[in-house]
MIGUTI-836984 format. One line per 8 residues: number of its first residue (from 1); their letters; for each residue z, x, y of N, C-alpha, C. Coordinates in steps of 0.02 Angstrom, whole numbers. Layout:
NUM> A> Z:X:Y:Z:X:Y:Z:X:Y  ... .
END
This chain:
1> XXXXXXXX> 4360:6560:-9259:4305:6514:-9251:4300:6494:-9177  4219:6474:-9149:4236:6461:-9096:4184:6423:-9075  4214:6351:-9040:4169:6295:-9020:4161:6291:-8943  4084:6270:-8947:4093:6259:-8863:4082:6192:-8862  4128:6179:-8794:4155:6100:-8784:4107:6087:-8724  4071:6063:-8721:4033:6029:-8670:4014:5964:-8661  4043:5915:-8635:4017:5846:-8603:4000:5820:-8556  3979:5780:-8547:3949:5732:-8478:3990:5727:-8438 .
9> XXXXXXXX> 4075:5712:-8452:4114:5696:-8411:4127:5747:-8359  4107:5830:-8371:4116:5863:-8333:4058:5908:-8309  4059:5932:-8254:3972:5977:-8230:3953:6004:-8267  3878:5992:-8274:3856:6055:-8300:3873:6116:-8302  3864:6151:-8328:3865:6240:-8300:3803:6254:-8253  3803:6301:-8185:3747:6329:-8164:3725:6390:-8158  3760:6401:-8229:3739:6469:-8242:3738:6483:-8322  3747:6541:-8354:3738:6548:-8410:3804:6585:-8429 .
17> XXXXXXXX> 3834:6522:-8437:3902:6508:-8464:3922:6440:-8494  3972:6401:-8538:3995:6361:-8554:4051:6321:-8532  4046:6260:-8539:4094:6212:-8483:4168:6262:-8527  4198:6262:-8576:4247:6270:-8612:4226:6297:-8689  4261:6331:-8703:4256:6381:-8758:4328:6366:-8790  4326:6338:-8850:4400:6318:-8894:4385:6361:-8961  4428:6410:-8942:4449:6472:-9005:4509:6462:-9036  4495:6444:-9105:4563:6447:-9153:4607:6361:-9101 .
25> XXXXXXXX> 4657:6393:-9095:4682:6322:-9039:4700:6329:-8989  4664:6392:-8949:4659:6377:-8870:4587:6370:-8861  4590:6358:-8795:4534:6330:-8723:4532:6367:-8673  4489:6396:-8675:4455:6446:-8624:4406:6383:-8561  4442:6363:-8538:4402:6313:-8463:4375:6352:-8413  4321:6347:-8385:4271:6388:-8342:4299:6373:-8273  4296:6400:-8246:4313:6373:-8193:4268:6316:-8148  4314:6286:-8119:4273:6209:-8118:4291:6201:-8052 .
33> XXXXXXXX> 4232:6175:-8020:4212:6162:-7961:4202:6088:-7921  4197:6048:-7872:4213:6000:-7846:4161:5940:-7843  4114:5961:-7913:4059:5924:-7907:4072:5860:-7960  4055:5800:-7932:4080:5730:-7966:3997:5751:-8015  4024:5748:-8099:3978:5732:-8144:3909:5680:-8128  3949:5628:-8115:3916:5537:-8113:3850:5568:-8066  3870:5582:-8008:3818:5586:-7964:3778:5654:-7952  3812:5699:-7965:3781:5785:-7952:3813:5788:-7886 .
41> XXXXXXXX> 3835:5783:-7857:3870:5768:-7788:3928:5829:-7790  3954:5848:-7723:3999:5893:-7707:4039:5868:-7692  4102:5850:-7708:4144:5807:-7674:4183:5870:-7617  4187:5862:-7558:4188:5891:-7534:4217:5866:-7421  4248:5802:-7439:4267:5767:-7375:4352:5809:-7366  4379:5827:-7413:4450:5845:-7406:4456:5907:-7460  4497:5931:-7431:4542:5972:-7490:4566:5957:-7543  4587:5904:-7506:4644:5854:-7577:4598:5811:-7620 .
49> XXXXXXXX> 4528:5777:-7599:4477:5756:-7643:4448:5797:-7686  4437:5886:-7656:4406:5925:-7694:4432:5946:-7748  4504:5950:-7727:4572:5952:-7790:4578:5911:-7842  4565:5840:-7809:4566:5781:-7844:4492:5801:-7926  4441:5808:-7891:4397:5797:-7926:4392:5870:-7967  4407:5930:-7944:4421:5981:-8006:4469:5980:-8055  4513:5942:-8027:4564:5924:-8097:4543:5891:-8151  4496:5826:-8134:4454:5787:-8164:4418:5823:-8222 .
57> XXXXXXXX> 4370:5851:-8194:4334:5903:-8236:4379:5940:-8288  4425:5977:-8277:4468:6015:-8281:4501:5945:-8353  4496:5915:-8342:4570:5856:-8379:4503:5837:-8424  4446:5805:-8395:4392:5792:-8457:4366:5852:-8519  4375:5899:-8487:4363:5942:-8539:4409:5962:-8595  4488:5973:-8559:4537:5968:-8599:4552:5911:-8664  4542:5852:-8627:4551:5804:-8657:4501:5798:-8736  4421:5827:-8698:4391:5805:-8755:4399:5871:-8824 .
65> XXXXXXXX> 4449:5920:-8814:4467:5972:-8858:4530:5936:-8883  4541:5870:-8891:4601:5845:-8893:4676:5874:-8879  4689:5894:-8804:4742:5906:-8780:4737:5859:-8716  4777:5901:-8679:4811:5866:-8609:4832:5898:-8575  4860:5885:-8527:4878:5926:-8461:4937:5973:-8476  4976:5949:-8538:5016:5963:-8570:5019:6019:-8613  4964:6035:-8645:4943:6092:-8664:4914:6157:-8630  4906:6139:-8574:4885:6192:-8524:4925:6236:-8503 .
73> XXXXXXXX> 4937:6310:-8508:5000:6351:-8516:4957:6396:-8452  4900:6409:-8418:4888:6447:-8368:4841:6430:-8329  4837:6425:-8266:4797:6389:-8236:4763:6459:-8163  4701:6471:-8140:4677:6513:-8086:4658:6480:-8047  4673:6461:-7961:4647:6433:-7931:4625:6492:-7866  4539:6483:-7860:4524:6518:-7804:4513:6459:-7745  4544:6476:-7681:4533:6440:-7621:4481:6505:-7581  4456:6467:-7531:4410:6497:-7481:4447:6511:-7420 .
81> XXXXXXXX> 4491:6485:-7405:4556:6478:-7354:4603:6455:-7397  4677:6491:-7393:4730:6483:-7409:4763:6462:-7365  4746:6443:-7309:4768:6374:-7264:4759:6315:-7277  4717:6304:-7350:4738:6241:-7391:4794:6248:-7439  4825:6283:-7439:4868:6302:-7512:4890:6242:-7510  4932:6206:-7438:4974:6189:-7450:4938:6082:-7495  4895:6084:-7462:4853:6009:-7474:4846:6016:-7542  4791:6082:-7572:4785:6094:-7655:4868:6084:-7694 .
89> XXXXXXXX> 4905:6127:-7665:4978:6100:-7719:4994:6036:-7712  4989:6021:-7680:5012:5941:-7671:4982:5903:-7728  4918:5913:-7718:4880:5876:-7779:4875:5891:-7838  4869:5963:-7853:4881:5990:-7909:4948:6001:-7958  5014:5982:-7898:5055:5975:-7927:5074:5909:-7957  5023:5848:-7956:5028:5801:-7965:5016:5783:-8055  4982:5826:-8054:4963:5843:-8129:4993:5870:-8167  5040:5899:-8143:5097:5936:-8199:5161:5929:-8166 .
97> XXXXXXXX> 5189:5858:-8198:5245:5809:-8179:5318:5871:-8218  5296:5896:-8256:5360:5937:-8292:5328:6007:-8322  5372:6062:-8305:5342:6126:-8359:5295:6147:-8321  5255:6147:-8259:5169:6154:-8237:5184:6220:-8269  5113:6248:-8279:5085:6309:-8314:5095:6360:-8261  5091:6431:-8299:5091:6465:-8266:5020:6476:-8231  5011:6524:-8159:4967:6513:-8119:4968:6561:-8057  4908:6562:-8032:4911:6628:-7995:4846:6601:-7932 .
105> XXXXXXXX> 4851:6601:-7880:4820:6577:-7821:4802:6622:-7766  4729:6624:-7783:4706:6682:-7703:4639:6660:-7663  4661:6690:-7623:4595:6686:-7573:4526:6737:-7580  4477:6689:-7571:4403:6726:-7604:4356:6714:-7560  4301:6751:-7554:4266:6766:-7481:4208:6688:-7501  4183:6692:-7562:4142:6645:-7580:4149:6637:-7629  4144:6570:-7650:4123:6533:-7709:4057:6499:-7720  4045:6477:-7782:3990:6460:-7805:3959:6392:-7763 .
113> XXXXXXXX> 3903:6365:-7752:3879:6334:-7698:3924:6327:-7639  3972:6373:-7620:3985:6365:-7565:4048:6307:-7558  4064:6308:-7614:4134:6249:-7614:4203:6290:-7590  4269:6239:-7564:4306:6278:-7549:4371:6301:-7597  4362:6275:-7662:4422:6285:-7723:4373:6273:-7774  4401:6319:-7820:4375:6337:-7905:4436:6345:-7936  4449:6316:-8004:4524:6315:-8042:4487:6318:-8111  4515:6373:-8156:4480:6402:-8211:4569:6393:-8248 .
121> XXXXX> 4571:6360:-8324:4638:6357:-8370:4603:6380:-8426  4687:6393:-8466:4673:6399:-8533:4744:6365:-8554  4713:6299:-8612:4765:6268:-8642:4764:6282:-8721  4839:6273:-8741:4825:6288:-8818:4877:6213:-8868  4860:6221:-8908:4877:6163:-8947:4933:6181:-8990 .
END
């Protein structure tokens, strides 16, 4: 069976795809980008804000499939420069206090409007 999870709390899609796709009892999360819901806005002053606010997304969507950060077993993060690696772990490691998921981190020529990190999971229950 397979539901798509889409809420307010996290961006739209701008394309023709779904915020999260929950099959059986995993979560297929889209990859999610640095845009604050509330406003349509790019958050986009720091690395570590842009981090901040894709986790967000990333955690609202999870959450509303009723899991948690906790259930998240793989995580993809594309940077634009991997001369942020080190600012994105910092923050991202903030989120996975024990166990973090497995995960795989590269550098990509472009991303979608031009942001500088995209982080795409799949959690299962």
């Amino acid at each position: 069976m397979k539901k798509v999870i889409q809420i307010p709390g996290a961006p739209a899609p701008i394309g023709p795809y779904s915020q999260a796709i929950l099959a059986n009892d995993t979560l297929y999360v889209s990859g999610q980008i640095p845009v604050d819901p509330a406003s349509g806005e790019l958050v986009s002053e720091s690395i570590e804000a842009a981090t901040h606010q894709v986790m967000k997304n990333i955690l609202a969507l999870v959450n509303e499939a009723g899991m948690s950060t906790e259930n998240i077993v793989k995580c993809s993060i594309f940077l634009k420069d991997l001369g942020n690696f080190e600012g994105v772990n910092e923050i991202y490691g903030s989120y996975f206090r024990s166990e973090p998921p497995a995960r795989e981190t590269v550098q990509v020529s472009r991303l979608p409007k031009d942001v500088d990190i995209e982080i795409s999971c799949i959690a299962v229950k």
